[in-house]
ROMAR-170224 format. One record per residue (C-alpha): y, z, x; residue in one letter. Coordinates in pm, whole numbers, plus 50000, padded with zeros to 5 digits. Layout:
N
NUFI  north     up   east  residu
NUFI      Y      Z      X       A
...
//
This chain:
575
NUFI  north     up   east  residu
NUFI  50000  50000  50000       X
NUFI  50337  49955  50074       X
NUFI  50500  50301  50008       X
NUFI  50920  50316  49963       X
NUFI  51088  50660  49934       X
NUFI  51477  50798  49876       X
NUFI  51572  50357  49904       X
NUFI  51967  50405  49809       X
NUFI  52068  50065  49950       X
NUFI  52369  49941  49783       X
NUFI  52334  50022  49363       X
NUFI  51955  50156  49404       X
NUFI  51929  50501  49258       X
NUFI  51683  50695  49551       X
NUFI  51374  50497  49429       X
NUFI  51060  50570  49512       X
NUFI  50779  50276  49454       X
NUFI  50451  50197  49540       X
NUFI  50351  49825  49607       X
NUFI  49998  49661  49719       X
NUFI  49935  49484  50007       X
NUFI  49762  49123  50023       X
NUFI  49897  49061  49615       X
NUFI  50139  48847  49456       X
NUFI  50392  49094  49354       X
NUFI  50669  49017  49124       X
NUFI  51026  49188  49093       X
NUFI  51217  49076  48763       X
NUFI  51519  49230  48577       X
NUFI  51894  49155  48486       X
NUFI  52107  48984  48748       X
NUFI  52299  49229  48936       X
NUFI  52005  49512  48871       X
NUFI  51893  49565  49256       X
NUFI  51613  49333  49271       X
NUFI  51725  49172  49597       X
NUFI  51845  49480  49717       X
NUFI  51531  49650  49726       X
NUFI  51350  49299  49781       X
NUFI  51541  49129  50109       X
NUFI  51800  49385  50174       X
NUFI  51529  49726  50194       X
NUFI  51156  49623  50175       X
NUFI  51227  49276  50438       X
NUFI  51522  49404  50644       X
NUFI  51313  49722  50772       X
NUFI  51026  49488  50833       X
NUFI  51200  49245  51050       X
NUFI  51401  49571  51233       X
NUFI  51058  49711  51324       X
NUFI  50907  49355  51410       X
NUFI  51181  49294  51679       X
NUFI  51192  49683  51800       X
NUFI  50856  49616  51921       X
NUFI  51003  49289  52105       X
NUFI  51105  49361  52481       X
NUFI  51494  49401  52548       X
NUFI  51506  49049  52676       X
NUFI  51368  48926  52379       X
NUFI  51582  49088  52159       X
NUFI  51907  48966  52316       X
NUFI  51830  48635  52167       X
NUFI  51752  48766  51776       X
NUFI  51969  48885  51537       X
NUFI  51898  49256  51492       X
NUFI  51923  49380  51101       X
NUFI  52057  49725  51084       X
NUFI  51866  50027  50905       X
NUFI  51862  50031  50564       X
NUFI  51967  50323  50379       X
NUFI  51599  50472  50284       X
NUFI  51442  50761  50372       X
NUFI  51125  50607  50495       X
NUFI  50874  50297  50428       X
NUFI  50516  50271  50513       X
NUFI  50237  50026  50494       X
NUFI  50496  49773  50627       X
NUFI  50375  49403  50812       X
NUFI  50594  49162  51007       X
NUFI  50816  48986  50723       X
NUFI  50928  48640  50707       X
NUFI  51245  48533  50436       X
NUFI  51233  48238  50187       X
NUFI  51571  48253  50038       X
NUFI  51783  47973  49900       X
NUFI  51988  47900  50178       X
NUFI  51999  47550  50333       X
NUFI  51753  47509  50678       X
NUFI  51961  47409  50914       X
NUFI  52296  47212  50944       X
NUFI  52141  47064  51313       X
NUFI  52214  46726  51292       X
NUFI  51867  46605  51475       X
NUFI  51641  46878  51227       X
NUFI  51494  46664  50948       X
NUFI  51243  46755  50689       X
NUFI  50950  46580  50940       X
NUFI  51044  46843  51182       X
NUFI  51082  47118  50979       X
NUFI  50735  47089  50838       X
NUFI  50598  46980  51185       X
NUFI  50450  46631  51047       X
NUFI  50659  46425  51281       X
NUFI  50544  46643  51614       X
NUFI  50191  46532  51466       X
NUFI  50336  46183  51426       X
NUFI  50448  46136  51747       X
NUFI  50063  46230  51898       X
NUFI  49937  45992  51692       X
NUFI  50138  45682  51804       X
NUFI  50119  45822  52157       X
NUFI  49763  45753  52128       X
NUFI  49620  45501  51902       X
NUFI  49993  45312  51830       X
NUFI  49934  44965  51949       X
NUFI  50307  44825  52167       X
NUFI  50478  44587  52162       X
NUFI  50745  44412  52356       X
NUFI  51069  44475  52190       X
NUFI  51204  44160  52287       X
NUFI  50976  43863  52167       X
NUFI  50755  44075  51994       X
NUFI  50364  44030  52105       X
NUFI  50141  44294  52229       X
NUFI  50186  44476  52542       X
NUFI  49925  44454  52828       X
NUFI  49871  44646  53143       X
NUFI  49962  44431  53476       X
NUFI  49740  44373  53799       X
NUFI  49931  44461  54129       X
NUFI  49897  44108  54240       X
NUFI  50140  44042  53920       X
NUFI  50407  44275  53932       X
NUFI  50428  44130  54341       X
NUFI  50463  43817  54210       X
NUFI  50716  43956  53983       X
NUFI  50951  44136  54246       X
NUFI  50921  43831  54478       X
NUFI  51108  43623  54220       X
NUFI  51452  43860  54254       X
NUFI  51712  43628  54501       X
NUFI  51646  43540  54849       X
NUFI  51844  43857  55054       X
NUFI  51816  44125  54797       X
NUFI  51728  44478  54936       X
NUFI  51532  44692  54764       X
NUFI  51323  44987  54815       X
NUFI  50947  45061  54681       X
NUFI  50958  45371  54492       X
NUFI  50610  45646  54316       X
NUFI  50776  45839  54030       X
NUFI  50553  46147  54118       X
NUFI  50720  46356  53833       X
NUFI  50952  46294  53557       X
NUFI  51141  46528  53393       X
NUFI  50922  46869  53414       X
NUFI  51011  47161  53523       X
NUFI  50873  47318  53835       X
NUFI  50919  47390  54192       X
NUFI  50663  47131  54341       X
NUFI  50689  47272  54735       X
NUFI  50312  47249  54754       X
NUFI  50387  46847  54662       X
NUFI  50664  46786  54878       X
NUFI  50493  46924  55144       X
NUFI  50147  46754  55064       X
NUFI  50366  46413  55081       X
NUFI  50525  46489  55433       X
NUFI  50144  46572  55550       X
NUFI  50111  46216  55403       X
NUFI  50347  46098  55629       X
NUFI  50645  46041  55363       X
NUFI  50951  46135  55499       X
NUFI  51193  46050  55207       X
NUFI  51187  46137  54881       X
NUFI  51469  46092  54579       X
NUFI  51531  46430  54407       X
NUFI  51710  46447  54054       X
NUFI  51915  46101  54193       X
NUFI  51947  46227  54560       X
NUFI  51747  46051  54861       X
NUFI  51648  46383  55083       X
NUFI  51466  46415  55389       X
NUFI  51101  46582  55341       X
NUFI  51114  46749  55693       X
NUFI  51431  46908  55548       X
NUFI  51387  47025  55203       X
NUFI  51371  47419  55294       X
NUFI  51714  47426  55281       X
NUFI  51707  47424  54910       X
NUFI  51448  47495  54654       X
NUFI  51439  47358  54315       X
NUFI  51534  47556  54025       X
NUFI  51191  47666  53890       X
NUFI  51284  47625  53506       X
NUFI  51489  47343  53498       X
NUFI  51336  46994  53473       X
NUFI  51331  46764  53753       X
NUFI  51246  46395  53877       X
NUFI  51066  46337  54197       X
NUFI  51052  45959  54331       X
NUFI  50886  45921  54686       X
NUFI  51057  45668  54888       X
NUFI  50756  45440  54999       X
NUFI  50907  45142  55150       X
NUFI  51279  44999  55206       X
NUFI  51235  44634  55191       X
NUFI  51485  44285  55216       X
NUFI  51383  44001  55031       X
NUFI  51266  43724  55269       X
NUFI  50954  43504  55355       X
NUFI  50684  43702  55506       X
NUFI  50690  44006  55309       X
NUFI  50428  43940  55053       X
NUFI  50163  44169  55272       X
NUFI  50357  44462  55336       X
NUFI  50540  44425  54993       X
NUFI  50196  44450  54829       X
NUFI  50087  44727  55074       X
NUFI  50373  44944  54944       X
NUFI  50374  44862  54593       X
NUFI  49961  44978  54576       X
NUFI  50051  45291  54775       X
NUFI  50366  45356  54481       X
NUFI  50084  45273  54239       X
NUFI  49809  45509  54391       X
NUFI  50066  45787  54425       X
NUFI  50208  45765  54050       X
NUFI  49910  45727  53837       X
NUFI  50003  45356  53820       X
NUFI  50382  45322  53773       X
NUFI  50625  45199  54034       X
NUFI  50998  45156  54008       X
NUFI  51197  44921  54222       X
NUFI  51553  45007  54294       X
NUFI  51762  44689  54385       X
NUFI  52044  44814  54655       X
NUFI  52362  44736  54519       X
NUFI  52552  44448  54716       X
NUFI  52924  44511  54853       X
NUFI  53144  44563  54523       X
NUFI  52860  44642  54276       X
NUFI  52850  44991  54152       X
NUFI  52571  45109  54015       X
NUFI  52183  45001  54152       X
NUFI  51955  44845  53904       X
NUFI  51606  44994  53887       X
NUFI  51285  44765  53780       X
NUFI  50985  44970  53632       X
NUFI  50643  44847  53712       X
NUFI  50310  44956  53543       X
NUFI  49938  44903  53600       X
NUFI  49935  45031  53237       X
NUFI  50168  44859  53017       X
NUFI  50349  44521  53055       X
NUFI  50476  44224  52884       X
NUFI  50362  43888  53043       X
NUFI  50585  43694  52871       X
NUFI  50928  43855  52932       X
NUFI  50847  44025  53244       X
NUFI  50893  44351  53123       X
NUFI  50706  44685  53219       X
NUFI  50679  45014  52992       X
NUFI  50567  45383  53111       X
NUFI  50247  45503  53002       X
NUFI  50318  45602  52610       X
NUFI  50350  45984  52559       X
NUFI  50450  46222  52284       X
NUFI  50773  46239  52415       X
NUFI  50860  45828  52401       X
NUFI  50903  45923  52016       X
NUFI  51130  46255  52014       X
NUFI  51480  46146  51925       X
NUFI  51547  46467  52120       X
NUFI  51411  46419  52418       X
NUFI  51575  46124  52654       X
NUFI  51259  45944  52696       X
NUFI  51252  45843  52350       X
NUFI  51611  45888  52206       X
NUFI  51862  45573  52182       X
NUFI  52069  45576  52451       X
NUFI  52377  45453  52282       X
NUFI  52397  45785  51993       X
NUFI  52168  46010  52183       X
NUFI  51926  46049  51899       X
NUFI  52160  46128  51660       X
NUFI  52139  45783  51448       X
NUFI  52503  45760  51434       X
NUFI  52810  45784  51574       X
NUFI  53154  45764  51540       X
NUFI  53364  45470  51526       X
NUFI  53727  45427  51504       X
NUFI  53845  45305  51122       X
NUFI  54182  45057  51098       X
NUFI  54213  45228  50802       X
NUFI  54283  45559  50923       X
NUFI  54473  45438  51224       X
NUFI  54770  45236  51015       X
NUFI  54784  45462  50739       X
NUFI  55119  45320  50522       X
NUFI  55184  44965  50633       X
NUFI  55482  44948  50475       X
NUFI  55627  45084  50807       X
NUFI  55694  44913  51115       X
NUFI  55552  44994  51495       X
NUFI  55865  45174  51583       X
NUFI  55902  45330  51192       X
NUFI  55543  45523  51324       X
NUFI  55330  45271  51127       X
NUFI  55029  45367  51413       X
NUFI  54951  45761  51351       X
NUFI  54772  45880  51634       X
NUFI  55086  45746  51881       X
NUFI  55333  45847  51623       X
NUFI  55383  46243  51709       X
NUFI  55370  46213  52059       X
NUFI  55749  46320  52246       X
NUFI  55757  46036  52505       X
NUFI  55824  45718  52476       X
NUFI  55512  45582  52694       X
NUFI  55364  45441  52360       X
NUFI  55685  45294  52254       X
NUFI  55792  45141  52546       X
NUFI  55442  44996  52595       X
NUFI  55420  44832  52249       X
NUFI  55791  44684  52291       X
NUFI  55667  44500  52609       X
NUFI  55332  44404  52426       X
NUFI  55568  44214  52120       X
NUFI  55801  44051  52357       X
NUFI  55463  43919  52537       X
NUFI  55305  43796  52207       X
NUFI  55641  43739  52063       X
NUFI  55623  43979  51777       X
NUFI  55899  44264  51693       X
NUFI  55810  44668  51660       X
NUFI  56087  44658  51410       X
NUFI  55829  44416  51183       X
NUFI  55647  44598  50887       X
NUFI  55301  44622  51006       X
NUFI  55167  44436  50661       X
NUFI  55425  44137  50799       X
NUFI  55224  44113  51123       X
NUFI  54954  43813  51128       X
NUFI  54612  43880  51173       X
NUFI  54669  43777  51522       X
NUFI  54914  43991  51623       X
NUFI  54726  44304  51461       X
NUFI  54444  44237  51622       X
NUFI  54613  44296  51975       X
NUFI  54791  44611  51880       X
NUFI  54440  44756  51775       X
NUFI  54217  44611  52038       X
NUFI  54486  44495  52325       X
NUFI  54547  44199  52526       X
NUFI  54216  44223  52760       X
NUFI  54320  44202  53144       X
NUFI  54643  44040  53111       X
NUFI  54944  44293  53162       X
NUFI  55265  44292  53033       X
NUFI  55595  44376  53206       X
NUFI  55758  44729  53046       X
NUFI  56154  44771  53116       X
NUFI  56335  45065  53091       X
NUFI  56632  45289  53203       X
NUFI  56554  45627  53391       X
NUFI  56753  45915  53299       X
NUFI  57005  45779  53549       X
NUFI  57083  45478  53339       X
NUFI  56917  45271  53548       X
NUFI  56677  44993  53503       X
NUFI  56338  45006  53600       X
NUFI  56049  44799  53471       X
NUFI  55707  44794  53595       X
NUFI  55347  44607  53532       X
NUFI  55073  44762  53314       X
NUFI  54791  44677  53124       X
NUFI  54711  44735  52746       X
NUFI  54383  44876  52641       X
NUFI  54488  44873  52249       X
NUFI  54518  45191  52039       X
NUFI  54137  45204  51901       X
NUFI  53964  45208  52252       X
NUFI  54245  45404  52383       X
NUFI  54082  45651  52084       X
NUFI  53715  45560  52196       X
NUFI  53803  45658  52591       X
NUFI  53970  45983  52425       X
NUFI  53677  46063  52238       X
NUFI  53430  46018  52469       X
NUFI  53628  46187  52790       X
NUFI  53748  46479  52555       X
NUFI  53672  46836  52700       X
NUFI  53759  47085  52462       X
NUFI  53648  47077  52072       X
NUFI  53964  47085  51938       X
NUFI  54075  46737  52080       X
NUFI  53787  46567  51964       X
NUFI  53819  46729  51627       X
NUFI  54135  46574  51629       X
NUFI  54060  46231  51748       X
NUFI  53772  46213  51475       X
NUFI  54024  46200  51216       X
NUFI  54091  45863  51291       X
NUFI  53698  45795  51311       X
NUFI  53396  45750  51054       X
NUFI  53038  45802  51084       X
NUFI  52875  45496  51053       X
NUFI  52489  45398  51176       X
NUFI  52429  45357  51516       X
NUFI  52423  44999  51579       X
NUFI  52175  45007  51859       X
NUFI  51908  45162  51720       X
NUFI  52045  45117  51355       X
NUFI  52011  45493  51235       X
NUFI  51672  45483  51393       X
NUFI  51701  45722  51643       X
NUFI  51467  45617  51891       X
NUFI  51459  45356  52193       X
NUFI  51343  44950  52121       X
NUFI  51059  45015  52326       X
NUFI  50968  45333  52129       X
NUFI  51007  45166  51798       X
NUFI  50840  44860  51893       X
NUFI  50478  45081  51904       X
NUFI  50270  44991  51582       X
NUFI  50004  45173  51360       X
NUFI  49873  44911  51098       X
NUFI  50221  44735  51100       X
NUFI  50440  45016  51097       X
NUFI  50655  45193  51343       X
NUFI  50708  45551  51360       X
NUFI  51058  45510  51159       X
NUFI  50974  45296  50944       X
NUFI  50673  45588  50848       X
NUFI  50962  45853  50856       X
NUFI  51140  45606  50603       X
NUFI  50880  45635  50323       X
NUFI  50886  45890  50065       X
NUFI  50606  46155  50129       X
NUFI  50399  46062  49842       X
NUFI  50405  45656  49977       X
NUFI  50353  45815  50377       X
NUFI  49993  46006  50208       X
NUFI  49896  45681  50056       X
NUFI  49960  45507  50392       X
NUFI  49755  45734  50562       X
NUFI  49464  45733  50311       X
NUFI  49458  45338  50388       X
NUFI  49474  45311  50730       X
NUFI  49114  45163  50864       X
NUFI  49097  45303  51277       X
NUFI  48856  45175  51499       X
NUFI  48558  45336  51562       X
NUFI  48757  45470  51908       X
NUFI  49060  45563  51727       X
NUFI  48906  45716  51448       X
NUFI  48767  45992  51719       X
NUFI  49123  46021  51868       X
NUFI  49307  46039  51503       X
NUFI  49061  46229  51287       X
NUFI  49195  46567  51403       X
NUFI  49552  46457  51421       X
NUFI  49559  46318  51062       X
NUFI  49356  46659  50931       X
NUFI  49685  46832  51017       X
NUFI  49939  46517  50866       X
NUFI  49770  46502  50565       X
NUFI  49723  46887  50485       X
NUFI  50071  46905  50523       X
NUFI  50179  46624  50330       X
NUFI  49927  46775  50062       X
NUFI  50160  47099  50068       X
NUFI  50488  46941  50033       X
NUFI  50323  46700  49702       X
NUFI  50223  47062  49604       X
NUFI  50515  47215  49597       X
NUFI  50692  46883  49381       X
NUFI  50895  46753  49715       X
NUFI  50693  46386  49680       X
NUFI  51004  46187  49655       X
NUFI  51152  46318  50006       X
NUFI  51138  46132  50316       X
NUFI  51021  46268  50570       X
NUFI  51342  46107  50807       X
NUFI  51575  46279  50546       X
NUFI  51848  46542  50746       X
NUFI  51783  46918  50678       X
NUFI  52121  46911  50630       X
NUFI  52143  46710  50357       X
NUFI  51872  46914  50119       X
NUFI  51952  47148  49850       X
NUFI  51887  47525  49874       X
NUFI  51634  47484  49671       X
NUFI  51430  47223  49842       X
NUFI  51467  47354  50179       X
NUFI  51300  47689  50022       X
NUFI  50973  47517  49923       X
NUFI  50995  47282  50258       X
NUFI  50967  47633  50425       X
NUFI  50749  47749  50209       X
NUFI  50526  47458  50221       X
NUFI  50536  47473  50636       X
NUFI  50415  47857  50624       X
NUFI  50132  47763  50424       X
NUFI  50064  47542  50710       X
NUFI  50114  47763  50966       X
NUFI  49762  47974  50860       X
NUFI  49970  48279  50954       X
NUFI  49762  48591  50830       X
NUFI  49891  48963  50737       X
NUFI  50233  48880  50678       X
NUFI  50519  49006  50447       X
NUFI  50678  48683  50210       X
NUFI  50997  48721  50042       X
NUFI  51105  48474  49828       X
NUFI  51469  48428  49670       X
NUFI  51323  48289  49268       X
NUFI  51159  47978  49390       X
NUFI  51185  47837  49078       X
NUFI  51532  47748  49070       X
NUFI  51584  47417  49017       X
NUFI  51238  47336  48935       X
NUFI  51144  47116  48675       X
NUFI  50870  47239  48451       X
NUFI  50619  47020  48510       X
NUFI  50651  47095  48856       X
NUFI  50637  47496  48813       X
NUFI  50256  47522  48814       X
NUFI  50215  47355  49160       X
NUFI  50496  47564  49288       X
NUFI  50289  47885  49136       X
NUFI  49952  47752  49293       X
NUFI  50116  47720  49630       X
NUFI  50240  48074  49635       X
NUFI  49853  48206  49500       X
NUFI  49747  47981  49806       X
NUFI  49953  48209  50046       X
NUFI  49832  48511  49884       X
NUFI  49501  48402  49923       X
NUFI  49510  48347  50287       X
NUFI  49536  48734  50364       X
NUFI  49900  48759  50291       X
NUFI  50152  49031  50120       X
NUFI  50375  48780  49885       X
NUFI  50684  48957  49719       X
NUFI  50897  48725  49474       X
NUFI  51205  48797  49304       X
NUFI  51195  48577  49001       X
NUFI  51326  48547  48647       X
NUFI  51052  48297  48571       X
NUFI  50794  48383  48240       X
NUFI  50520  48160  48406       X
NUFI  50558  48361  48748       X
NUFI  50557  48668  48573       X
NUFI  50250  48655  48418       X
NUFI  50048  48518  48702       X
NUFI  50171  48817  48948       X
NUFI  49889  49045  49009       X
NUFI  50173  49356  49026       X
NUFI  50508  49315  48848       X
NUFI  50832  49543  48923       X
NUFI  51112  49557  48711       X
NUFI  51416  49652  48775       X
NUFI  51709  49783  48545       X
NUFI  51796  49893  48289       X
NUFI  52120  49707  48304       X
NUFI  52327  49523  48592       X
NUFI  52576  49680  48846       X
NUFI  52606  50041  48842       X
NUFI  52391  50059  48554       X
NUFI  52111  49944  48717       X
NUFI  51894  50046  49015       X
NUFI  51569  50209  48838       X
NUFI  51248  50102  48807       X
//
């Protein structure tokens, strides 16, 4: 039992109550009676004080501590988890496939029986000989250096001495750490940082492009190969006024034959828009970004340049901005003093976007009086905003700056989230996305149809136990018509309850204290008995399940019902 004496949080009266363990127990009464305050704010709150008591001190610093509730003691009590109505999570990159787990399932399943393909023509990927990707680097242009590099370790965390050291017994002596060449012979002057993640390329070979290279080419590139599991990566040395060096990846595993292009071994991570292996790299895995509007830039274009017609430049003090746009009309011979609706489409066009590399002459008089004028280039005022944006350091600017900005889709990846290679990886003739897309009830009927292999049927069986059961607990619960790609965000209180609800059920977490805000609400009737079944489910698994609800139906299935009352406020408080 679960025994409460003297609870006198908020309006309870010093109740004292009694309620079993491992049942479906039900508190009802008037709004305003106490039910939640002896549900979450007593009963739950001194669970989940006691729960992270136990934790260790460094634990604790990360969790929100609850403070005592006012009640002379509780026993009988197990670690308690919340349903209440309140949205998930407002994280932009949590979505109801993550909440529930189903896409971490999804991404092990395309990781291993998803079938690529090459995002640029189209056809199945294949893995490449060493002879081929040779014959591959020896078509770059006659003179270009390059050196042979064995990706050893990508992006884990670790301190790999025993490594570094087994490759200068190897007879290695350069290797590039997290972007910077070292020497291996003198690496003990710094140790990597044990938990943060870190890339480890061994510098096999530093090669020019010329005739006669094919053999030790090819003797490097199989030692890269032998060294990384079958990847290489050759990084073209950039020539005198090139910036940044261009890096070819090579793999035994996966290539296209067609367009010359090699892929990394496919891994759970190539399909976690939060991870950088898999997310877009133009939005981040965010599926959008912002994007400067016209709209919101000219505001009243009934005024002219120099009346303030273009708000982000109008409140500044200077007259930088002005000066600049004066020169920019007498280049394109167009006045500031011009209502901006007057302007052609022309003209418009170069205030917004500017005038490319050509550069216009500004004039002006110094506080002297005398004239000055000088050359300078015009970048326009909407990727003047885009540089702002994207350079801004505190959150206040960019706040600012997005005023002027919408979200739209990203128009890489297309709200997609992931990378073309990542998308481009098929099971029966769908990408992981385009799963994510469907409604839950259309991705369990997918699932149900897919015919695997006799290979990939022994690979998927155990993955799709888990995808289905939980797809079975969200149809349960009467969420069917959600996607699972929809944003956490974006769900109502209600819905994000019985997404929670449904992803303890599929958790198989034993012993533990539920309490639910009336998970009812918003329910349609039809939908009230599944919603009731789920909740005897979670009993039935060896848990304590305590609901505050209003609902008849609930009532009567409860196998212990508490009410509360006999009126609201300070009337209330008694059982």
């Amino acid at each position: 039992m679960i025994s409460v004496r003297g609870a006198r949080e908020h309006n309870l009266r010093g109740i004292d109550i009694d309620l079993p363990r491992d049942r479906l127990v039900v508190i009802t009464g008037l709004s305003g009676s106490g039910k939640s305050s002896l549900a979450f704010d007593t009963i739950y709150a001194e669970g989940q004080r006691r729960y992270v008591e136990s934790l260790s001190s460094y634990a604790r610093q990360f969790l929100g501590q609850m403070d005592k509730p006012d009640v002379d003691f509780i026993e009988g009590l197990s670690p308690a988890i919340s349903i209440d109505q309140k949205s998930s999570s407002r994280n932009p990159r949590s979505t109801v496939g993550t909440i529930t787990e189903i896409y971490d399932y999804l991404r092990l399943l395309f990781a291993r029986v998803g079938v690529p393909h090459c995002p640029d023509c189209g056809r199945v990927i294949t893995r490449q000989t060493p002879q081929q990707i040779v014959d591959r680097i020896l078509e770059l242009p006659e003179g270009t250096r390059f050196q042979v590099l064995a990706p050893v370790v990508r992006g884990r965390k670790g301190e790999y001495e025993g490594l570094l050291a087994d490759l200068e017994q190897q007879g290695f002596t350069r290797a590039r750490i997290d972007g910077e060449v070292i020497e291996l012979a003198d690496r003990s002057k710094e140790r990597l940082a044990r938990y943060e993640q870190h890339t480890i390329e061994v510098v096999v070979d530093r090669l020019v492009k010329r005739e006669g290279i094919e053999r030790r080419l090819t003797d490097s590139l199989e030692t890269a190969l032998r060294l990384a599991e079958g990847v290489a990566e050759i990084e073209i040395v950039p020539a005198e006024g090139e910036e940044a060096s261009e890096a070819l990846t090579f793999s035994e595993h996966l290539a296209c034959n067609y367009c010359g292009v090699s892929f990394d071994e496919l891994a759970p991570r190539n399909f976690s828009f939060n991870s950088p292996y898999g997310a877009c790299e133009k939005c981040d895995g965010l599926g959008t970004r912002y994007e400067v509007d016209p709209e919101l830039v000219i505001r009243d274009e009934d005024l002219s340049i120099q009346e303030g017609a273009i708000a982000p430049w109008s409140g500044f003090r200077g007259e930088f901005f002005t000066r600049l746009l004066i020169a920019v009309g007498e280049e394109h011979s167009f006045s500031v003093d011009t209502p901006w609706k007057k302007l052609s489409a022309a003209k418009r066009k170069i205030v917004l976007y500017g005038s490319g590399d050509s550069q216009v002459l500004v004039k002006y008089k110094n506080r002297y009086g005398r004239k000055r004028e000088y050359r300078s280039g015009y970048e326009g005022v909407i990727p003047w905003l885009e540089r702002r944006h994207t350079d801004a350091d505190s959150d206040r600017l960019r706040e600012q700056i997005e005023g002027y900005m919408r979200e739209v889709p990203c128009p890489a990846c297309l709200g997609q989230r992931l990378r073309p290679s990542s998308l481009a990886v098929k099971v029966d003739g769908r990408s992981i996305s385009e799963v994510g897309n469907l409604s839950i009830r259309d991705v369990a009927a997918f699932f149900r149809s897919i015919v695997f292999s006799a290979r990939d049927r022994i690979i998927a069986d155990r993955v799709l136990k888990e995808v289905n059961d939980r797809l079975q607990f969200l149809l349960d619960v009467g969420l069917d018509y959600l996607s699972l790609n929809r944003s956490a965000g974006s769900l109502a209180g209600g819905e994000a309850q019985r997404i929670r609800l449904a992803s303890q059920i599929g958790s198989g977490l034993v012993g533990v204290l539920y309490v639910l805000d009336e998970p009812s609400i918003g329910l349609h009737q039809r939908d009230n008995q599944r919603l009731i079944d789920t909740m005897v489910r979670l009993r039935d698994l060896g848990n304590t399940v305590l609901v505050v609800e209003h609902d008849e139906e609930t009532i009567r299935v409860a196998d212990h019902i508490v009410d509360i009352g006999p009126g609201a406020g300070e009337h209330g408080g008694e059982v």
